[in-house]
C-alpha positions as CSV (number, residue, x, y, z in Angstrom):
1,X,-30.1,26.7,-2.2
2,X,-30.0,23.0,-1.1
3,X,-28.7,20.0,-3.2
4,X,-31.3,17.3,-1.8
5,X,-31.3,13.9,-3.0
6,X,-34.4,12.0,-3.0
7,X,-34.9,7.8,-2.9
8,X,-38.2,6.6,-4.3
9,X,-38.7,3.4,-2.8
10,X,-41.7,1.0,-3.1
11,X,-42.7,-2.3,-1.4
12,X,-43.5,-3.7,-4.3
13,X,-41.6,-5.6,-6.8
14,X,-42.3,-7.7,-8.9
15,X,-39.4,-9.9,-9.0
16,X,-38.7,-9.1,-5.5
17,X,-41.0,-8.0,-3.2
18,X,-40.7,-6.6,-0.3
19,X,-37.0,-5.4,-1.6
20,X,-36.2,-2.3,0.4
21,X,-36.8,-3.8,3.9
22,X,-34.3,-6.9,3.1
23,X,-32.1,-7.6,5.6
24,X,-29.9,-10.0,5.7
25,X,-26.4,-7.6,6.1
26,X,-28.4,-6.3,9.6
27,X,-29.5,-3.9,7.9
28,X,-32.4,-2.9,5.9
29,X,-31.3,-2.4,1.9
30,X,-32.8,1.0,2.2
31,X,-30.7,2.2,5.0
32,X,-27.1,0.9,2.6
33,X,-28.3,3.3,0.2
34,X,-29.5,6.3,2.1
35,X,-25.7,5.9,3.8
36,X,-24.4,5.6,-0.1
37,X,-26.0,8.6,-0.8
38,X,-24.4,10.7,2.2
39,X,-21.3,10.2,1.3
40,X,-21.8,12.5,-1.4
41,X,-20.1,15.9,-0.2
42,X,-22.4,18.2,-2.2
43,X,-25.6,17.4,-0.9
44,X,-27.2,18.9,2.5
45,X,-30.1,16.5,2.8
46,X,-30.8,13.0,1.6
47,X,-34.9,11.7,2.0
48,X,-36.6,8.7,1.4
49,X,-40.0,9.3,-1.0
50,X,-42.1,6.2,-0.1
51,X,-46.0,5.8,-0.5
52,X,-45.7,2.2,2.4
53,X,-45.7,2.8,5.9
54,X,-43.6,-0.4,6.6
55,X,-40.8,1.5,4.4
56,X,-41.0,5.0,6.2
57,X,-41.1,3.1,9.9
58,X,-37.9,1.1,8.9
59,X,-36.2,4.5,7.6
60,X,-37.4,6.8,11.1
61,X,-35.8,3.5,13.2
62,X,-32.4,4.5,11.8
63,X,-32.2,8.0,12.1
64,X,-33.0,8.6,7.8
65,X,-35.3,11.2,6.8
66,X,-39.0,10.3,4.6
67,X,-42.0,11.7,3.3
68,X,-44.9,9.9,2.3
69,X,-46.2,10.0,-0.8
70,X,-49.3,9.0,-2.7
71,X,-49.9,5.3,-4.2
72,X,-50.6,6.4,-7.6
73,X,-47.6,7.8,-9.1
74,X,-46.9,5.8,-12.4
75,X,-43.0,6.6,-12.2
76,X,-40.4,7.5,-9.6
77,X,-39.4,10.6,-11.3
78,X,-43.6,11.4,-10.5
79,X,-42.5,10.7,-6.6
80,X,-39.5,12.5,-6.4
81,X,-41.3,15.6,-8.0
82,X,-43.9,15.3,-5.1
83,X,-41.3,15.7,-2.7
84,X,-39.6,18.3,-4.1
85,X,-43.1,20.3,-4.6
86,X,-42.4,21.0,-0.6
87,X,-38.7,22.0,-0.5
88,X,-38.9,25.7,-1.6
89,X,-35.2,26.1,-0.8
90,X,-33.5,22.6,-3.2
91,X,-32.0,23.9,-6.0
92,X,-31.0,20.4,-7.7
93,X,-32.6,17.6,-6.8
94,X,-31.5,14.0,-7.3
95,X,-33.3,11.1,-8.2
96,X,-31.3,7.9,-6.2
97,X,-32.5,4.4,-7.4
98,X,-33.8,2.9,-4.1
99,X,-32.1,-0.4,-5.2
100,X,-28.6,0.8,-6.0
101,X,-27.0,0.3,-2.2
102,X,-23.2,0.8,-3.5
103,X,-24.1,3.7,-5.3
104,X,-20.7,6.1,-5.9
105,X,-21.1,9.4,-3.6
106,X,-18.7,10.7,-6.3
107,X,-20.8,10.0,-9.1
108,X,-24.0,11.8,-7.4
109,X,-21.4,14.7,-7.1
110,X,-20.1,14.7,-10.8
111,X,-24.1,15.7,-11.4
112,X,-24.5,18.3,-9.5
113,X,-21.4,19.6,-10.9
114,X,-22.5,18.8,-14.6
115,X,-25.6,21.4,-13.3
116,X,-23.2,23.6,-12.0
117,X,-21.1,24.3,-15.0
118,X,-23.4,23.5,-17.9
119,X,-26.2,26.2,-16.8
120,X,-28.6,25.9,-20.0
121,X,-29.1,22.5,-19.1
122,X,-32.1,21.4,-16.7
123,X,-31.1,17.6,-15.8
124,X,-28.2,16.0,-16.1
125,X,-27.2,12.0,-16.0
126,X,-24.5,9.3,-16.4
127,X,-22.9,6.6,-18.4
128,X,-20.1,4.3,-18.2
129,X,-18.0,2.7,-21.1
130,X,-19.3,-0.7,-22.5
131,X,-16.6,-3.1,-22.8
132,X,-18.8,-6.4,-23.0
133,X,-20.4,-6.9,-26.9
134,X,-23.4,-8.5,-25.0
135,X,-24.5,-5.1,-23.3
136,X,-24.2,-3.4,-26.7
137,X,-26.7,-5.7,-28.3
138,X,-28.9,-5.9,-25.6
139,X,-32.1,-4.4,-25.9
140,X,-32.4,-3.9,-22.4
141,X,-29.5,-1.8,-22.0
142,X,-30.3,1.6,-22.2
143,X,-26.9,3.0,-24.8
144,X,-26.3,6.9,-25.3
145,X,-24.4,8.9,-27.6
146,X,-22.9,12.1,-26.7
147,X,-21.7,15.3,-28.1
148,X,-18.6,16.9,-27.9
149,X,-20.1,19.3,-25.6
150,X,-20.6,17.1,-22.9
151,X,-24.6,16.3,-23.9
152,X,-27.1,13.6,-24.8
153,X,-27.4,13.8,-28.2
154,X,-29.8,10.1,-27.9
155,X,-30.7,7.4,-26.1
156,X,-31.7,3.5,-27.5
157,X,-32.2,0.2,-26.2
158,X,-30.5,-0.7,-30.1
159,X,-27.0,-0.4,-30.2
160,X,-25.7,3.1,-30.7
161,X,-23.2,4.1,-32.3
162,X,-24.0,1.6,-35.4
163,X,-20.3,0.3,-36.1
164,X,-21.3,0.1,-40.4
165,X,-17.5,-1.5,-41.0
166,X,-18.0,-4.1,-38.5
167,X,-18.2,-5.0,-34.6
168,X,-16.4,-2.3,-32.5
169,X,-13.7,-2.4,-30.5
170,X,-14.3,-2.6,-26.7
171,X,-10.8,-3.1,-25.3
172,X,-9.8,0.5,-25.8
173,X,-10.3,2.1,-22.7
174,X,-9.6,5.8,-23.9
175,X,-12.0,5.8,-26.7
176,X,-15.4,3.8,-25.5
177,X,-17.2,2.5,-28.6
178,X,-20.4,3.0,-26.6
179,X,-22.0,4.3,-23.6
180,X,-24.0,2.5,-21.5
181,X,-27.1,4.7,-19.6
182,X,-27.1,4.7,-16.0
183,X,-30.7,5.4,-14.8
184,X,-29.4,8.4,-12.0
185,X,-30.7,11.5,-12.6
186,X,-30.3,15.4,-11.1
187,X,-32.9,17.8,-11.9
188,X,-33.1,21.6,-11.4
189,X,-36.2,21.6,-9.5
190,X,-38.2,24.3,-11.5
191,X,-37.9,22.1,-14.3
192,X,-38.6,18.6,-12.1
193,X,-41.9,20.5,-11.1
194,X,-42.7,20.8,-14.6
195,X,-41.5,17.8,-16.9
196,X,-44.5,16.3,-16.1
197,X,-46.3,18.8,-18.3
198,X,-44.3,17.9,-21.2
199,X,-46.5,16.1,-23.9
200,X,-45.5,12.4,-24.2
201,X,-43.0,12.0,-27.6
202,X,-43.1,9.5,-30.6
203,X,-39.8,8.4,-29.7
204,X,-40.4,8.4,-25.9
205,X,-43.3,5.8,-26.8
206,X,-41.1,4.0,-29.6
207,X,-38.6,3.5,-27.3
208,X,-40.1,3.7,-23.9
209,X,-37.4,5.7,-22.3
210,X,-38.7,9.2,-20.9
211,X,-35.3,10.9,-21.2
212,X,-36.2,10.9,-24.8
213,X,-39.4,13.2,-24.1
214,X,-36.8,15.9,-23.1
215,X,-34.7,15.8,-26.0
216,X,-37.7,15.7,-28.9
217,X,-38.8,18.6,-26.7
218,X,-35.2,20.7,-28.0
219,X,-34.1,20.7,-23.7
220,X,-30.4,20.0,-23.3
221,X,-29.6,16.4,-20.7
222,X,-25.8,17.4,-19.5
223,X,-23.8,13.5,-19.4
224,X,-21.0,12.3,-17.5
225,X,-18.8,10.0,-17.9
226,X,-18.3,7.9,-15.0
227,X,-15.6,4.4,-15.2
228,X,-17.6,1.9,-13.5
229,X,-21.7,1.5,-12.9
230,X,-23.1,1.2,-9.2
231,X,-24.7,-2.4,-9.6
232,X,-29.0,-2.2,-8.9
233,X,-30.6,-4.9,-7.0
234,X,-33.4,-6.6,-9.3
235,X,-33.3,-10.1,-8.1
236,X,-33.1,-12.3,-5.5
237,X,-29.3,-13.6,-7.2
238,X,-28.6,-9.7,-6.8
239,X,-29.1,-9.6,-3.1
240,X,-27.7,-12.7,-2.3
241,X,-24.4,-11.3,-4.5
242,X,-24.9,-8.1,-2.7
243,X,-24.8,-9.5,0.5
244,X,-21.9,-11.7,0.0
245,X,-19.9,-8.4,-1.0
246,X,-21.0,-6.5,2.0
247,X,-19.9,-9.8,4.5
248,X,-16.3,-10.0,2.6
249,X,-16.0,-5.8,3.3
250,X,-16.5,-6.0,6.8
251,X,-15.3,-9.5,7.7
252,X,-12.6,-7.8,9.1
């Protein structure tokens, strides 16, 4: 069985449009991450799910493979599932962020390996230490708690763990006082094929995070641990810092 990871990439954005065909390295963003992704050692195939033909061309000109899509899936996880409806032989499939260019091929390894070992589970995702109080107090921080088991026991945009005594400590690196979400995901494809059947949960809508819809459904989400986040592309100051980064790399 094949470990495939799929890219869900759209034209649109709206605080930056156009985003996956920016260029400004000499190459188009889409291209840094499909290379990201294949330096991952565990997968055998790594394709671009876009619904834009501008997108698809600019993937074909560098050698990358794509499938088109339809226009009217509400969320990536929809497009990735409609790719992986026509790869009988996947066994895991991974959901890449089309924005996430420096992505960590280790860290797209570390899921498939948290599939490999914890076999009851059907998905699996990450999370990184928080070390800044800002991020634990922002709502738009996705924070997760695990279990001693090595799975998601919940997610929240409020901060979680609640430190009753007082603020928590954030300089010990061995003991994290929270977990930041990061919004990578590998499914086992039966069960990408059919999450979209699950009904959608009170606290999915409360908090408007879908993981939630898994775990109010009783299904396990296997978590890593992973030290640092790959850094997503939302706005134009993030490109422009992205591309500064790439030009210091290879100034050499």
């Amino acid at each position: 069985m094949e470990n495939v990871a799929v890219i869900p990439a759209r034209f649109a954005s709206t605080r930056l449009p156009g985003k996956p065909l920016l260029s400004d390295t000499g190459k188009p963003l889409i291209q840094h991450v499909v290379e990201a992704a294949k330096r991952a050692r565990s997968l055998q195939r790594v394709i671009v799910a876009t619904d834009d033909d501008r997108i698809a061309d600019a993937v074909r000109s560098f050698g990358g493979e794509v499938v088109m899509t339809r226009a009217d899936h509400p969320t990536g996880t929809d497009r990735v599932a409609e790719v992986a409806a026509t790869i009988p032989t996947a066994g895991i499939i991974v959901n890449v962020q089309g924005d996430e260019p420096e992505i960590d091929g280790a860290s797209i390894d570390r899921l498939i390996t948290l599939l490999n070992e914890d076999l009851d589970a059907p998905m699996a995702t990450l999370a990184t230490p928080i070390r800044d109080e800002a991020v634990y107090r922002d709502p738009s921080c996705v924070k997760v708690v695990a279990s001693s088991r090595g799975r998601a026991l919940y997610f929240s945009r409020s901060p979680i763990p609640c430190h009753r005594d007082g603020s928590p400590d954030f300089s010990d690196p061995q003991t994290p006082a929270a977990l930041l979400h990061l919004g990578i995901y590998a499914y086992r494809r039966d069960f990408l094929l059919s999450v979209g059947t699950l009904p959608r949960s009170p606290l999915e809508s409360a908090e408007k995070l879908e993981q939630l819809r898994v775990l109010e459904a009783g299904l396990p989400i296997a978590l890593g641990v992973v030290d640092e986040p790959s850094i997503g592309i939302d706005t134009p100051e993030d490109y422009r810092r992205f591309v500064d980064r790439w030009r210091a790399a290879h100034s050499a």
